[in-house]
C-alpha positions as CSV (number, residue, x, y, z in Angstrom):
1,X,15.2,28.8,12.1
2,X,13.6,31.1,10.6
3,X,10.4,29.1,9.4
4,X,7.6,28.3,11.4
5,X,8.2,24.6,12.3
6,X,5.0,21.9,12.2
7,X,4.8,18.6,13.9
8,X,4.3,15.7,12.6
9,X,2.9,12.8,14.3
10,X,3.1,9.2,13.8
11,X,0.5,7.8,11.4
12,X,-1.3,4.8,12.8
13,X,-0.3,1.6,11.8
14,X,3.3,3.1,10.8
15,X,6.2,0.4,9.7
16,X,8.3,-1.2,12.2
17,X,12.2,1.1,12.4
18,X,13.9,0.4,9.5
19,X,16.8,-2.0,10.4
20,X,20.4,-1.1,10.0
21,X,21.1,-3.0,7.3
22,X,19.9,-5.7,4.7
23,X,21.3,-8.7,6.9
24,X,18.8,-7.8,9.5
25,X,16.1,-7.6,6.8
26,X,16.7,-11.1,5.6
27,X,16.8,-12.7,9.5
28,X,13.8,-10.3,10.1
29,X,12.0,-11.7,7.3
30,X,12.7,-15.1,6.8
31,X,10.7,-18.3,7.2
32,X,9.2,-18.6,10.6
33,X,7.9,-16.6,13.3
34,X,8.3,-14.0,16.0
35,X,7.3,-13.7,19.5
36,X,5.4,-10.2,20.0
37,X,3.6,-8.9,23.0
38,X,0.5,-10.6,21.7
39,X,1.8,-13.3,21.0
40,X,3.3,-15.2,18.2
41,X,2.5,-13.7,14.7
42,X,3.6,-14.9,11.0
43,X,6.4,-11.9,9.9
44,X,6.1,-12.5,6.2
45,X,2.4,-12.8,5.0
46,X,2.9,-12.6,0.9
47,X,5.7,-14.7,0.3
48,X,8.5,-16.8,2.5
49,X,12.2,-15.7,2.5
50,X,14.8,-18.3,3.0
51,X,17.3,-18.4,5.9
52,X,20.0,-16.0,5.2
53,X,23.6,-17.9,4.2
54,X,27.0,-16.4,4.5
55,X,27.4,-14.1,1.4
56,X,31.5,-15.6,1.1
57,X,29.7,-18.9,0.8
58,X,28.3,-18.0,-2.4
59,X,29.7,-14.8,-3.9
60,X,33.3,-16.4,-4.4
61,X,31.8,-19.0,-6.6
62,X,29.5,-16.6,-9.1
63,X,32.6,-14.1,-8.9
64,X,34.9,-16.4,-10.7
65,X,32.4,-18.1,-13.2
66,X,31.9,-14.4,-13.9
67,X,35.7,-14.1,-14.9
68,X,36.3,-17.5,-16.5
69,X,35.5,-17.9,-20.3
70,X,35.0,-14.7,-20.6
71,X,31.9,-15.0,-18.2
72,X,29.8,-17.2,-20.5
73,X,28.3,-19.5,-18.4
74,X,27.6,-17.3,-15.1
75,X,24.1,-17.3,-15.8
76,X,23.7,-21.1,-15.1
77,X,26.1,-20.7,-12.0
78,X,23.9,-18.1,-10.9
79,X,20.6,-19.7,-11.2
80,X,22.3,-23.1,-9.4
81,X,23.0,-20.9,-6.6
82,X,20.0,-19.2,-6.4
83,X,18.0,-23.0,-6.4
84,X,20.2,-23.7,-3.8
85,X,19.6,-21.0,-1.5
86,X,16.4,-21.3,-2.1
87,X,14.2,-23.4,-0.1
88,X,11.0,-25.9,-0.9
89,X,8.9,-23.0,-0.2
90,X,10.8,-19.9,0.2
91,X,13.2,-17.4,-2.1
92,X,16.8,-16.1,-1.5
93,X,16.9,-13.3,0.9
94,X,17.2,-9.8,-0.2
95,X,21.0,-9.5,0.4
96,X,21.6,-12.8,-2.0
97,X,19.9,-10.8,-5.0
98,X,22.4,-7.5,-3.8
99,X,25.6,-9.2,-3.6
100,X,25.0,-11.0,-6.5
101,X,23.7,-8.1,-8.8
102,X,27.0,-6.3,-7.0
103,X,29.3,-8.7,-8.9
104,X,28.0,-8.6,-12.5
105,X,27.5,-4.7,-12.2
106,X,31.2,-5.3,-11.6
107,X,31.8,-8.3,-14.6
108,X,29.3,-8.5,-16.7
109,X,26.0,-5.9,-17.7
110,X,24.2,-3.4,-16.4
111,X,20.7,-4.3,-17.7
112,X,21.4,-8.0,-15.7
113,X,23.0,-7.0,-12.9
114,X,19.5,-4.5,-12.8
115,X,17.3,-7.3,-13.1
116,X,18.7,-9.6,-10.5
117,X,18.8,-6.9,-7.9
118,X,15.0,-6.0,-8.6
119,X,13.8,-9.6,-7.3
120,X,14.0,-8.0,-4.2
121,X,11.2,-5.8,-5.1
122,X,9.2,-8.7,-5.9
123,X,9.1,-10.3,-2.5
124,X,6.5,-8.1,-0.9
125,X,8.5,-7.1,1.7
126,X,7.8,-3.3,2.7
127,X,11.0,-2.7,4.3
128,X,12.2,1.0,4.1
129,X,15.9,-0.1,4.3
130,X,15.7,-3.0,1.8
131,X,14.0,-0.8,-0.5
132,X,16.8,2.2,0.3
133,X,19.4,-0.4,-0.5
134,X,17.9,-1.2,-3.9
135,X,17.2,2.4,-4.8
136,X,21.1,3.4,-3.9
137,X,22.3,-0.1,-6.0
138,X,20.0,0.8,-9.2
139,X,21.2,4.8,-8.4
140,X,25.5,3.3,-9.1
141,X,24.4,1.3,-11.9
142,X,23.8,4.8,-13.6
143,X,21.3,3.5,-16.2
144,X,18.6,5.8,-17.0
145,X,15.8,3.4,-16.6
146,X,16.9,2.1,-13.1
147,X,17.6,5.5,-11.9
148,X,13.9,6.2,-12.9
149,X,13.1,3.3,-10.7
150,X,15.4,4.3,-7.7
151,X,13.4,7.3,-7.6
152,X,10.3,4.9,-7.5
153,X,11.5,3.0,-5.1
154,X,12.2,6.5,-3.0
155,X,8.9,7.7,-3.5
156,X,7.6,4.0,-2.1
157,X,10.1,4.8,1.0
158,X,8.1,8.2,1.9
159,X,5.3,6.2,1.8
160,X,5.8,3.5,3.7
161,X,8.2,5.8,6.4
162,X,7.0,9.8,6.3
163,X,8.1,10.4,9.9
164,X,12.0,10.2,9.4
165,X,13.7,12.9,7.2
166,X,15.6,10.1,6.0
167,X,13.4,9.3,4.0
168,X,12.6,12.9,2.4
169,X,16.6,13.7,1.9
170,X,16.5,10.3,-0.2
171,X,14.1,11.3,-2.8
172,X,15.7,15.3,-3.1
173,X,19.4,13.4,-3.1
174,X,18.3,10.4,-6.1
175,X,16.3,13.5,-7.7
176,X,19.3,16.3,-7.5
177,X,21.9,13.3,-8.6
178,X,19.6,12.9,-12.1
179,X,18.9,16.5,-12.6
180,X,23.0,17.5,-12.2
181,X,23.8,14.6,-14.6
182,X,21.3,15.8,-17.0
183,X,22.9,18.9,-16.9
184,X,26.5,17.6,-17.0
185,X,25.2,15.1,-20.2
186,X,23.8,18.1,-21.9
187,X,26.8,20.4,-21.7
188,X,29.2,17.2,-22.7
189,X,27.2,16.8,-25.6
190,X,27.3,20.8,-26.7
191,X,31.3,20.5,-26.6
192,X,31.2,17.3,-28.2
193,X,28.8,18.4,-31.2
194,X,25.9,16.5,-30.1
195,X,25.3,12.5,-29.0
196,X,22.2,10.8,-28.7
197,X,21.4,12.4,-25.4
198,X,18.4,14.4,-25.4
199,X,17.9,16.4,-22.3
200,X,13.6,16.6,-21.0
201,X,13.6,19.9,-19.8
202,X,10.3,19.6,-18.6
203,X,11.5,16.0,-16.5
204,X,14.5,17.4,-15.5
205,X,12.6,21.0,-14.4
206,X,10.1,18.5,-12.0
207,X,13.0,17.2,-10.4
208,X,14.4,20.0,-9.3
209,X,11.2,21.7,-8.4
210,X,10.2,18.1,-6.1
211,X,13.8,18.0,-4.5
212,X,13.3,21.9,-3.8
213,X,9.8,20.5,-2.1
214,X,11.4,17.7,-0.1
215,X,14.1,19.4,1.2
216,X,11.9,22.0,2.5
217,X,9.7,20.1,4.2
218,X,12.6,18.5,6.0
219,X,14.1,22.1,7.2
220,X,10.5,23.3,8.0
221,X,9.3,20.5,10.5
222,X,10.1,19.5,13.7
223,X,11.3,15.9,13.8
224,X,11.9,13.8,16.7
225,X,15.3,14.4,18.6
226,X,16.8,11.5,17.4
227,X,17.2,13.5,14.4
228,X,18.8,16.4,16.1
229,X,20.4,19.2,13.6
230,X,19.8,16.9,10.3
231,X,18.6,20.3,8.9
232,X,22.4,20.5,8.1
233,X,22.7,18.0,5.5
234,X,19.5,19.2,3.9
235,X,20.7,22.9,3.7
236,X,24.0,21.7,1.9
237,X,22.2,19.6,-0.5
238,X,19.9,22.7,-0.9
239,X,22.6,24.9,-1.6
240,X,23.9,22.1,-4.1
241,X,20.5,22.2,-6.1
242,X,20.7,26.1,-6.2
243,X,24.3,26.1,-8.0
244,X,22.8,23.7,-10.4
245,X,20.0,26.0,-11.4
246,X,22.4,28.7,-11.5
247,X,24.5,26.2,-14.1
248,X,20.9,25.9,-15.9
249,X,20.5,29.2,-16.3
250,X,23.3,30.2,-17.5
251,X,23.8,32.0,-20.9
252,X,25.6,28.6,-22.8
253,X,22.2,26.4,-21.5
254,X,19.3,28.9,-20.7
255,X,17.3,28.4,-24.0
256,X,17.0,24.6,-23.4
257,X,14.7,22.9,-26.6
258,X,13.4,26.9,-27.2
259,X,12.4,27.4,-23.7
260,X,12.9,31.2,-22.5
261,X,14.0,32.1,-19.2
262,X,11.0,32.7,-17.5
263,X,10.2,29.0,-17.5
264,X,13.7,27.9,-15.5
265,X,13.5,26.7,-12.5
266,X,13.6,29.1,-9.2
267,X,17.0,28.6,-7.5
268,X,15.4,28.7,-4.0
């Protein structure tokens, strides 16, 4: 490489390895205890998670009262599986409030499936691969508030885990995927005379400028080896970001709301 590469060491205190998926997070985090070195220690201080249940045992059931009558009484279904997953003093696991937001992004709305999935954000559990899960499910639903949020919950995710590029190729990929369909939205609506779309050029100039950011820092620091040549999927999604600003500055889109080409973004 041709940058001069810094270390980064591990902050004090740093967050247990994310686990591989949002199964182990809910056995990780559910009601009881651990054994540590120093002994036995309470894994969930703010709030208690229930015992994880088979997702079959549940899903089939919401799945058709989401396709009978025309899905009018899924809401009740929901909520008597959610009481009974539930326990006297504990909520549903994260992967209950997934699978089931999973199946009415599939049947019914957006906006609910959103708001069931966001519970898990509300069990003050700082988990980076919980809260990549969530990000990534509000990121499909392809709402414009929840992809706001997904890049929240991205931003949270550096926090929380700053020593795994992971985490920095997370917020540049949620922040390139609204920037390129901001663009995509804007031309649409130039070839279709207009919509109600109107593109922020200012936002959508900060995202591309911050993904830029992240995806440098990941190619000009030296990680640990377990994350041996991930400067390859960083310079591809660099490489993405630069044909986008290319796309924004061309001729058909470069005088966005009266803005002149010297305030465009930099393609590298």
């Amino acid at each position: 490489r041709t940058m001069m590469q810094m270390q980064v060491s591990s902050p004090a205190g740093a967050p247990p390895p994310a686990r591989s998926n949002v199964a182990q997070v809910d056995e990780f985090y559910s009601v009881g205890s651990r054994k540590t070195e120093e002994g036995t220690e309470s894994v969930c201080r703010s709030s208690s998670i229930a015992r994880p249940k088979d997702t079959e045992a549940y899903a089939g059931q919401l799945e058709v009262a989401l396709q009978q009558d025309n899905g009018q009484n899924w809401k009740q279904e929901y909520i008597t599986l959610r009481n009974k997953v539930n326990g006297p003093t504990s909520m549903a696991p994260p992967s209950f409030f997934l699978a089931c937001a999973r199946l009415v992004l599939k049947h019914a709305t957006t906006v609910d499936a959103v708001r069931i999935a966001t519970n898990c954000l509300e069990l003050n559990i700082d988990d980076v691969q919980m809260l990549r899960c969530v990000g990534y499910f509000l990121l499909s639903t392809g709402e414009n508030s929840a992809v706001d949020l997904a890049v929240q919950v991205f931003d949270k995710v550096q926090d929380l885990q700053p020593c795994e590029p992971q985490s920095y190729l997370d917020g540049a990929l949620v922040r390139f995927w609204k920037a390129h369909r901001s663009v995509l939205k804007r031309q649409n609506d130039e070839e279709n005379n207009g919509s109600d779309f109107i593109c922020n050029f200012e936002e959508l100039r900060s995202d591309i400028t911050k993904c830029q950011r992240l995806l440098s820092h990941v190619l000009t620091h030296k990680w640990a080896e377990r994350f041996t040549e991930v400067e390859w999927p960083a310079l591809i999604l660099l490489h993405c970001v630069a044909d986008l600003v290319k796309d924004l500055n061309d001729e058909n889109i470069s005088n966005i709301d009266g803005l002149g080409l010297s305030s465009l973004p930099p393609e590298w």
